[in-house]
Structures are given as structure tokens and as C-alpha cells.
DRENDO-1510 file (C-alpha; in Angstrom, 1 decimal, always signed):
<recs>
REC; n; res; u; v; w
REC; 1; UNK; -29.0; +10.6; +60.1 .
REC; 2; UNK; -26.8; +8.7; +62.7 .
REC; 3; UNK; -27.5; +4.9; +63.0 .
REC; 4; UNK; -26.2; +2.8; +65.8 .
REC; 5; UNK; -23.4; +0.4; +65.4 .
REC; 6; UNK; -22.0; -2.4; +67.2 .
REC; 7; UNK; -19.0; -1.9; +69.9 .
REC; 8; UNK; -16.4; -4.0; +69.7 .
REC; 9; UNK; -13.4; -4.1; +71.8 .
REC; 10; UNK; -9.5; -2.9; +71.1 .
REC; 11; UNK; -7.1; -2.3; +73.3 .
REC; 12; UNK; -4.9; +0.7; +73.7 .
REC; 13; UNK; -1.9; +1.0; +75.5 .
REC; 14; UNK; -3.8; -1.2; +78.1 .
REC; 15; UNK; -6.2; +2.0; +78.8 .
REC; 16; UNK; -8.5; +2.2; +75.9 .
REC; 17; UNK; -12.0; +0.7; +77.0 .
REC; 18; UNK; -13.2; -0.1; +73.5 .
REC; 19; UNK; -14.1; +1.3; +70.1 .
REC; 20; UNK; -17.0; +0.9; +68.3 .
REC; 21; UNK; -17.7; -0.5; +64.1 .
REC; 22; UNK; -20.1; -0.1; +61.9 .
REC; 23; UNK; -22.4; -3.3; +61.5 .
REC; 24; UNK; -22.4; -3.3; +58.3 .
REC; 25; UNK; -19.5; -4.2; +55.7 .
REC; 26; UNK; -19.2; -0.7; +54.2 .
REC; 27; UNK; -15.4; +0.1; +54.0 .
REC; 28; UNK; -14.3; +3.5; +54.9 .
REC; 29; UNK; -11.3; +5.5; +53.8 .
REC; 30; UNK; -10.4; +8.7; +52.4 .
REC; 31; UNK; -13.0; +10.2; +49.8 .
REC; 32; UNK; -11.7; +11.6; +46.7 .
REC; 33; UNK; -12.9; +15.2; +45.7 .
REC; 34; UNK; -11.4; +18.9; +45.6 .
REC; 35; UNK; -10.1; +18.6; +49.1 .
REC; 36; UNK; -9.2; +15.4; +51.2 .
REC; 37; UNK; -11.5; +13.8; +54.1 .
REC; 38; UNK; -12.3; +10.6; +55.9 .
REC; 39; UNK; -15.4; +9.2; +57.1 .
REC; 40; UNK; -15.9; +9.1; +60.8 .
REC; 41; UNK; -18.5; +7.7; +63.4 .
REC; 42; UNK; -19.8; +10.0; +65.5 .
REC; 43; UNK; -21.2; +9.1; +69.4 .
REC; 44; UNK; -24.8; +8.7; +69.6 .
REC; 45; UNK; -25.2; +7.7; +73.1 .
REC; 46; UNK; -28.6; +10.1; +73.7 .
REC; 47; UNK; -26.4; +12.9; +74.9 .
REC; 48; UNK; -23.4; +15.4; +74.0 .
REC; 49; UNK; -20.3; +13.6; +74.8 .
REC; 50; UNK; -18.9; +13.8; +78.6 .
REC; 51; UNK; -22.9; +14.1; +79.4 .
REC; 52; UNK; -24.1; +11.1; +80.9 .
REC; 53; UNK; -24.9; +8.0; +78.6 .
REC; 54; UNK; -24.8; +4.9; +79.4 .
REC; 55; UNK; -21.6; +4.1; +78.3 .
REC; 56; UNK; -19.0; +4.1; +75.3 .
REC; 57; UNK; -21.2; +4.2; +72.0 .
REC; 58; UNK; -20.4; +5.1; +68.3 .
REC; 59; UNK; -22.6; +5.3; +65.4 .
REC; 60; UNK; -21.5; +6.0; +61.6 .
REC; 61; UNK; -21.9; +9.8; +60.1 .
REC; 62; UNK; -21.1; +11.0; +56.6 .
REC; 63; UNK; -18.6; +13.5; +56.5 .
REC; 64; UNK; -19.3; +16.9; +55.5 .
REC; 65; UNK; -18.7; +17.5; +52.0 .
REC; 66; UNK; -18.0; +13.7; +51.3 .
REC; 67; UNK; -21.7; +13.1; +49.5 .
REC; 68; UNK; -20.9; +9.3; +51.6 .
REC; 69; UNK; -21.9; +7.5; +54.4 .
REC; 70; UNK; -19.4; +5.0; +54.6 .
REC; 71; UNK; -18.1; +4.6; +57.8 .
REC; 72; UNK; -14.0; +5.1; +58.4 .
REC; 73; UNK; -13.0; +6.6; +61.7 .
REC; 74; UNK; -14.3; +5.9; +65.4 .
REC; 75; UNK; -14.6; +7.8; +68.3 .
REC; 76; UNK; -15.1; +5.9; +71.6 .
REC; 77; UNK; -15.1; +8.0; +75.0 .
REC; 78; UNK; -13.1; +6.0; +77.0 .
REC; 79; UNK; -14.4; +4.0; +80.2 .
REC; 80; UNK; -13.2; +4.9; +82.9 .
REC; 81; UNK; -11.1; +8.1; +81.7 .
REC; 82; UNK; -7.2; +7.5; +81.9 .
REC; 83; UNK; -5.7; +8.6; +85.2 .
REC; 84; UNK; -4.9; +12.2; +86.0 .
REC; 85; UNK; -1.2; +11.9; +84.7 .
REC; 86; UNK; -1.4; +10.2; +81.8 .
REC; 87; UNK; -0.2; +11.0; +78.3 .
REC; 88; UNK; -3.7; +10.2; +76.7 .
REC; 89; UNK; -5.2; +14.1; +78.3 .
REC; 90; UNK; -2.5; +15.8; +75.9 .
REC; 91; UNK; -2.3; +18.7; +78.3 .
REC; 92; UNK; -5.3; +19.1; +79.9 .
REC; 93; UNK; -6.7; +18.0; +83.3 .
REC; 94; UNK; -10.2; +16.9; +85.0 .
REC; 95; UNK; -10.9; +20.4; +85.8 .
REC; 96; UNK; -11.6; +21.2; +82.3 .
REC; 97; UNK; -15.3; +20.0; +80.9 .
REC; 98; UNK; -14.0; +17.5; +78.4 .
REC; 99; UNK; -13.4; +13.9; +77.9 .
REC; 100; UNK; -10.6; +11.6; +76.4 .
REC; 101; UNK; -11.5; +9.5; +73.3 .
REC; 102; UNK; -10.1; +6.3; +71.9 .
REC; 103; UNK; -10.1; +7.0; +67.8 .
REC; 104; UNK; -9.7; +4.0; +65.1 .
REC; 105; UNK; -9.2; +4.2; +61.7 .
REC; 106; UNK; -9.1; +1.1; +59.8 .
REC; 107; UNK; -6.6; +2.2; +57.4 .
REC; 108; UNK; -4.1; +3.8; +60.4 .
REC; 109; UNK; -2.0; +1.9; +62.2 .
REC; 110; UNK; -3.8; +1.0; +65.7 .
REC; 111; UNK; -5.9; +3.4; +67.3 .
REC; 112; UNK; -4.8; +6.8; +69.4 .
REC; 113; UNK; -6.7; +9.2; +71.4 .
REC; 114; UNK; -8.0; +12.7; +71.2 .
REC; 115; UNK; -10.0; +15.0; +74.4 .
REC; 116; UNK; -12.6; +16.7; +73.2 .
REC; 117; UNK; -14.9; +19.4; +75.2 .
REC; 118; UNK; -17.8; +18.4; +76.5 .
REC; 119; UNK; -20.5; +19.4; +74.0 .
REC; 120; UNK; -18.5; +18.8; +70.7 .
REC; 121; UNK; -19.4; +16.1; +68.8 .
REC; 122; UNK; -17.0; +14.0; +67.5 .
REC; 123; UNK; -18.3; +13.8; +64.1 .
REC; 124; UNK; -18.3; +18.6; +64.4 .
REC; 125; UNK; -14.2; +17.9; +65.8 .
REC; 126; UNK; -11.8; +15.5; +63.9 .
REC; 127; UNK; -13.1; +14.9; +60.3 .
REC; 128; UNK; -9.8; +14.6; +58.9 .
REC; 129; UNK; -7.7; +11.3; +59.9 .
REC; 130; UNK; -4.7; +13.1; +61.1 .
REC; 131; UNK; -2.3; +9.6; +60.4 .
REC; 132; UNK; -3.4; +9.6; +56.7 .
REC; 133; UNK; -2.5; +13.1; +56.3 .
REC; 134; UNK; +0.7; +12.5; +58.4 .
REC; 135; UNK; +1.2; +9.7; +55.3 .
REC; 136; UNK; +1.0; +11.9; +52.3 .
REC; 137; UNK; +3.7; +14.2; +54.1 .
REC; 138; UNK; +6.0; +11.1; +54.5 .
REC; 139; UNK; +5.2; +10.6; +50.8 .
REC; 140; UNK; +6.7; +14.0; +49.9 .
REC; 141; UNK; +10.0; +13.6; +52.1 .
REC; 142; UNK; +11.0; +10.7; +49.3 .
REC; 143; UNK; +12.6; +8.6; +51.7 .
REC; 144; UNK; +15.3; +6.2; +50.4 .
REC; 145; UNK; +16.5; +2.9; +51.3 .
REC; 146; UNK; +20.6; +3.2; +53.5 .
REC; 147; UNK; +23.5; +4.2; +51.2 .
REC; 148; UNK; +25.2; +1.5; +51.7 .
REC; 149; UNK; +29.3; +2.5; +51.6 .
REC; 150; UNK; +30.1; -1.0; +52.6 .
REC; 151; UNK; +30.8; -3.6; +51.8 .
REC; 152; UNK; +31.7; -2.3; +48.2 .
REC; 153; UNK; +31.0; -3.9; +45.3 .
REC; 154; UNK; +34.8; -3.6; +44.5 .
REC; 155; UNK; +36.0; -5.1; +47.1 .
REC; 156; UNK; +37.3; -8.4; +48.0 .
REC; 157; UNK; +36.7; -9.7; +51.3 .
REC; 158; UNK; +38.4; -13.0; +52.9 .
REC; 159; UNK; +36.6; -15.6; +55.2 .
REC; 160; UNK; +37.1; -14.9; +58.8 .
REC; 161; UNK; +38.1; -11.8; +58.6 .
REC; 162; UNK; +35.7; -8.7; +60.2 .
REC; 163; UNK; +33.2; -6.8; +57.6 .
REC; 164; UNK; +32.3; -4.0; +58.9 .
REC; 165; UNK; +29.1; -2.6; +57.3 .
REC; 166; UNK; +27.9; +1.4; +57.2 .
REC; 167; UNK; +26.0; +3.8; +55.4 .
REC; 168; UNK; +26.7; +7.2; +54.3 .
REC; 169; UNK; +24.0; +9.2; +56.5 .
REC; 170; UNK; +22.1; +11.7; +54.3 .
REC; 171; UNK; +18.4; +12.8; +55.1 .
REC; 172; UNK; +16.8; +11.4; +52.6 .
REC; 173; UNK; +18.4; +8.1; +53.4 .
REC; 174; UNK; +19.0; +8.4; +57.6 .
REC; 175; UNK; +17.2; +11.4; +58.6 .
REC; 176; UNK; +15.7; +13.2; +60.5 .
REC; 177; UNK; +13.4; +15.0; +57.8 .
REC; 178; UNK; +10.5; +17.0; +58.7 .
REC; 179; UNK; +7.5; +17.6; +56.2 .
REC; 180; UNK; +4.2; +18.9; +56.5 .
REC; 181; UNK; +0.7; +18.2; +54.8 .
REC; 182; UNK; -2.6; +20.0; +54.9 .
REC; 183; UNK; -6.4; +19.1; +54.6 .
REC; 184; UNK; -8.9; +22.0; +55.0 .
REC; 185; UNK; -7.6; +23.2; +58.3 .
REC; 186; UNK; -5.5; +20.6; +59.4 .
REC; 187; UNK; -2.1; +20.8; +59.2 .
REC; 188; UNK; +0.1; +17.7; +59.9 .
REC; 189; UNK; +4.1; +17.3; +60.5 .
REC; 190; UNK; +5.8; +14.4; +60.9 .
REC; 191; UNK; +9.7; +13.6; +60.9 .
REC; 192; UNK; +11.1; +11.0; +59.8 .
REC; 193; UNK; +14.0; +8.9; +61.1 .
REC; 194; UNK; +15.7; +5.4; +60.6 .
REC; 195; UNK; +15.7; +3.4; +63.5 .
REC; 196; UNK; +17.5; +0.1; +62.8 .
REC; 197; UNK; +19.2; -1.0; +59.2 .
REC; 198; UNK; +18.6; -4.6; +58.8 .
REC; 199; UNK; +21.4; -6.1; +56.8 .
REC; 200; UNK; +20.4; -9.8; +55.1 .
REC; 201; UNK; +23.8; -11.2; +54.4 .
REC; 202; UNK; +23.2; -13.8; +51.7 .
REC; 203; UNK; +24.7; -16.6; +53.6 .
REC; 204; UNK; +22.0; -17.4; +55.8 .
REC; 205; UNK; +22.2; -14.8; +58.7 .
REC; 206; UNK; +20.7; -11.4; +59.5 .
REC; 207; UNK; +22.7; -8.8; +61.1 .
REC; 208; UNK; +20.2; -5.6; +62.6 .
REC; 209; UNK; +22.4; -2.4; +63.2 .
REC; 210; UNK; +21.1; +0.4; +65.6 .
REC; 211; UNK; +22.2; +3.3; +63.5 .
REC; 212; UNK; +24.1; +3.7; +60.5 .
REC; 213; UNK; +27.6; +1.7; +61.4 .
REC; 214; UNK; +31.2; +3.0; +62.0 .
REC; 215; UNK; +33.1; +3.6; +58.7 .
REC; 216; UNK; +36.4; +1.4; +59.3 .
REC; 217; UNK; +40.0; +3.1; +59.1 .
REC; 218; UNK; +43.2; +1.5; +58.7 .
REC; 219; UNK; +44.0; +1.6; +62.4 .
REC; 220; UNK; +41.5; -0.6; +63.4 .
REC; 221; UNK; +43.6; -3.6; +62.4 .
REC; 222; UNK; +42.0; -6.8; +62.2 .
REC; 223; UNK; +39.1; -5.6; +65.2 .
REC; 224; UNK; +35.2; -6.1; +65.0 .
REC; 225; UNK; +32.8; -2.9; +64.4 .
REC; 226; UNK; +31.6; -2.3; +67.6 .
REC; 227; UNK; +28.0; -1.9; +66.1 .
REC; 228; UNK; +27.2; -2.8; +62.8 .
REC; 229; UNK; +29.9; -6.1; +61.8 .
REC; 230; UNK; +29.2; -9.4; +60.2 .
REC; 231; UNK; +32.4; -12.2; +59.5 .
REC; 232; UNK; +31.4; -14.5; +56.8 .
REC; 233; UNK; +32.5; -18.5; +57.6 .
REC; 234; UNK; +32.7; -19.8; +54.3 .
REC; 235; UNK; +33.3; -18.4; +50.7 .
REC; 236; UNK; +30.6; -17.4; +48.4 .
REC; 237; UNK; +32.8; -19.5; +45.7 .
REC; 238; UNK; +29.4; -21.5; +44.6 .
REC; 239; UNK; +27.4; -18.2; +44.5 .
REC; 240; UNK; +27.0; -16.5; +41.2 .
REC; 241; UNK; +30.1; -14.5; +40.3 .
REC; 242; UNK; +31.4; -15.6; +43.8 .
REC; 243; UNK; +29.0; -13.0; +45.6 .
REC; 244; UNK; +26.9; -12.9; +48.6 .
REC; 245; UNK; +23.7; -10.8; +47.7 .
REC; 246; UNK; +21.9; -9.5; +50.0 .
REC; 247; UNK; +19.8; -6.4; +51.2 .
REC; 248; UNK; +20.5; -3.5; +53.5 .
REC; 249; UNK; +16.8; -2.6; +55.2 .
REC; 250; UNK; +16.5; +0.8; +56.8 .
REC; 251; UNK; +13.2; +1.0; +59.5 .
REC; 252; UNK; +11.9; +4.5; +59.1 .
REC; 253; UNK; +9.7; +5.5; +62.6 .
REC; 254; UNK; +7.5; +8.8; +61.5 .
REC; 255; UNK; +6.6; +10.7; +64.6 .
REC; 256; UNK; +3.6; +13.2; +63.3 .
REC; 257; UNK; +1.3; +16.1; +65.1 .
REC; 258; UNK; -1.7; +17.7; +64.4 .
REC; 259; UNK; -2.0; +20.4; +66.6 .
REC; 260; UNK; -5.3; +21.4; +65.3 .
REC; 261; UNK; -6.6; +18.3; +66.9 .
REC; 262; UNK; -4.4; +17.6; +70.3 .
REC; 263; UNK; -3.1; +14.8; +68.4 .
REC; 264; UNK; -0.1; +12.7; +67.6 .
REC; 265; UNK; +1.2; +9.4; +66.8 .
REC; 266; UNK; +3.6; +7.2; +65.4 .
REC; 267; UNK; +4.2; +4.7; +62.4 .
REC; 268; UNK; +7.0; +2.7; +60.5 .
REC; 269; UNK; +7.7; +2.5; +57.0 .
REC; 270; UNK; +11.2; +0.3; +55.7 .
REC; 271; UNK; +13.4; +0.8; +52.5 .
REC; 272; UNK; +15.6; -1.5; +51.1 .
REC; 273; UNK; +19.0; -1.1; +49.0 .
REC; 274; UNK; +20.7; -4.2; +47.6 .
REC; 275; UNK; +24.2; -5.2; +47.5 .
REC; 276; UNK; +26.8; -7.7; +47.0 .
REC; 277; UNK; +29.8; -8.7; +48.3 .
REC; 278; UNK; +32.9; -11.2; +46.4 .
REC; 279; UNK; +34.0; -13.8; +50.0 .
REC; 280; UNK; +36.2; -15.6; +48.7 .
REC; 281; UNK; +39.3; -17.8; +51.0 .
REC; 282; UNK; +43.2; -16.9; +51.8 .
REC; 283; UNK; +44.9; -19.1; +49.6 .
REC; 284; UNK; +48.6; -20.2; +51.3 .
REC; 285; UNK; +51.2; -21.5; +49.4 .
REC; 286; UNK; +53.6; -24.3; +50.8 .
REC; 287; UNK; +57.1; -23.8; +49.7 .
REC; 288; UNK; +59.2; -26.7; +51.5 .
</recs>
């Protein structure tokens, strides 16, 4: 039996109306049995959704099979509907009997939308959160934190003078990487990409490279990486074993689809790699 809920705002992209909670503090989430699902609230506005109402309305439902009411997931039809030409009607029009909806899950990242036919119920369409299967297929890719090829812990580097700093691309440490992950009859992809490495120098400053740095060769002289370089102002002489430590953060954005649903989304995940790196000074003897 449906029961009504409480809207509450959110915003979306500056489009999404609002979306409604449960008023109650039941905590949804994904229920654990022989085949994954999450909890969603249905609309309960009096009528099939795109068929009158009085408005964006959304009441908790169990989810088939779950043997729970718990709340996780809501669906909100959005007020007023996006315009004709935007992203949010995922391929269909205004000519077609159906309806964008603003979805939030508590445990995804923001909220999304989905269209659904006039007639379908929300709770009868998307039972499966589509992000937390997209999750478990990021799980699977095993995504590491940057190779990091410099600097090396071998080598010796001299205040002043230009580090440049690069990983050794792979996919499991760069990307892209695709997987996929199914529940009942929803099938996710997402790939999986690093966006930004975020290098933490141990001396104070952070250096964020778009990508996974030049490699340096010998004729590049004395000159600055053009995208991913750091020059250290002062030894690490009172550091332990004279090095910098530090971290080298890679910013993984995870782009998934569920085609079953007419949905998709986004949603970051970072991992880390430590280093080190001996700065010490040019030492200049005076002969005269």
C-alpha cells in the first residue's frame, strides 16, 4: 500500500522542480537477496503519471521481491517539463504520451532524470538504481591509483631546477576501461577515465595535471613541462632521508548507461599512489 510522503525540493541542472522523501526516517538502499534491488517511491498523485494531478507527488513502495518497505529511490514528474530541446527527454519529444522525471537516490550522487510513458508507474519502470549498478561495474574494472614514472625514487633532483612529473598510462591506471553489470534485466556500462592527477609535493604546494604528463628527454635541456612540472625552492635536507613525500592523486570520471531505462549519468571516484623524491642543493666549490 502506497503512503504519501513529504516533497522536498532539489535542484537539477536548474530544471528539476523538486523531488519528494519519505517522512519518516527509514533509510533506503540496496536489499540483499538472490538478485540485487533498491527501494523506490512511486507517484501517488490520484492518477497515472502525465494524467492530471495536482502536481509533483511521490509516495514510498516496496520493491518487488525485496520483502521491504523502506524507501530509497524517488521519482518526481518534473514541473513544468524541460523545454523541447533539452537533454533531460533522452530522445523523445512532446508528441509522444510520456513525461520527464527527476529520480533521487540517497546513496547516488545527485539526482538524474528518466521519461516514462504516460501510464507506467514509476514504481512498474525503474526498480533497479541504475548508478549503484553502474558502481559494482566500476568495482570490477580494479582501477588503480597513476603509475607514477617520475620523479623516481632513484633520483636525485637539485633546487631550482624543473621536475617534470608523468605517469606511465595503462588502463587500469589512466583509462578508458569499459565494464558492464547486470541486475534482473538491467544492464549497465560505464567507462572509466582519469581526468586530472593531483600531485601533493611534500613541500607545501599542490600541483593538478590535466592528463598524465610529458615523459622528459635529454633535449629538453633545462626547460619546464609544458603540463605537468613542479620546481622545488628549497631542499628537503630536514626531511626524513632528505625526501619530499608526497602523493600522486588520479580523479577517475565514470560515465555509465542503462539503456533499459533511457538513463545515464556520471560520478567520480580518486586513487592515490605515493612517492618520494631526494631535493637536495648544488654545492659550488671556490678554488681561488
Amino acid at each position: 500500500m502506497l503512503k504519501r510522503a513529504t516533497a522536498t525540493a532539489v535542484v537539477l541542472a536548474g530544471v528539476l522542480a523538486s523531488a519528494a522523501h519519505a517522512d519518516d526516517d527509514r533509510s533506503g538502499g540496496i536489499c540483499k537477496g538472490a538478485t540485487m534491488f533498491v527501494q523506490v517511491c512511486a507517484a501517488d498523485s490520484g492518477s497515472a503519471p502525465g494524467k492530471g494531478g495536482g502536481g509533483p507527488a511521490a509516495t514510498p513502495a516496496g520493491t518487488s521481491g525485496a520483502g521491504s518497505s523502506k524507501p530509497s529511490c524517488t521519482y518526481t514528474r518534473l514541473d513544468p517539463q524541460p523545454p523541447p530541446d533539452n537533454m533531460f527527454w533522452k530522445g523523445h519529444d512532446r508528441t509522444e504520451k510520456g513525461a520527464v522525471y527527476g529520480v533521487n537516490c540517497p546513496n547516488s550522487q545527485g539526482a538524474r532524470t528518466v521519461w516514462l510513458p504516460d501510464g507506467q508507474a514509476p514504481a512498474a519502470a525503474p526498480v533497479i538504481d541504475p548508478e549503484a549498478v553502474a558502481r559494482r561495474a566500476a568495482a570490477s574494472m580494479k582501477l588503480t591509483g597513476p603509475a607514477v614514472a617520475s620523479p623516481r625514487e632513484a633520483g636525485k633532483y637539485v633546487v631550482g631546477m624543473p621536475m617534470w612529473m608523468w605517469a606511465d598510462p595503462s588502463p587500469e591506471s589512466f583509462g578508458p576501461i569499459s565494464a558492464s553489470a547486470t541486475a534482473d534485466a538491467v544492464t549497465v556500462t560505464a567507462t572509466a577515465k582519469a581526468s586530472t592527477v593531483r600531485w601533493t609535493m611534500g613541500d607545501g604546494t599542490t600541483v593538478t595535471c590535466h592528463g598524465p604528463g610529458t615523459p622528459y628527454t635529454s633535449e629538453r635541456g633545462k626547460s619546464m613541462s609544458p603540463d605537468c612540472g613542479h620546481r622545488y625552492q628549497r631542499p628537503a635536507s630536514d626531511k626524513p632521508e632528505g625526501r619530499y613525500r608526497g602523493t600522486a592523486t588520479a580523479t577517475w570520471s565514470i560515465a555509465w548507461t542503462a539503456p533499459a531505462l533511457g538513463d545515464e549519468g556520471e560520478f567520480t571516484e580518486t586513487r592515490a599512489t605515493a612517492r618520494t623524491a631526494w631535493v637536495g642543493e648544488v654545492q659550488v666549490l671556490n678554488t681561488n
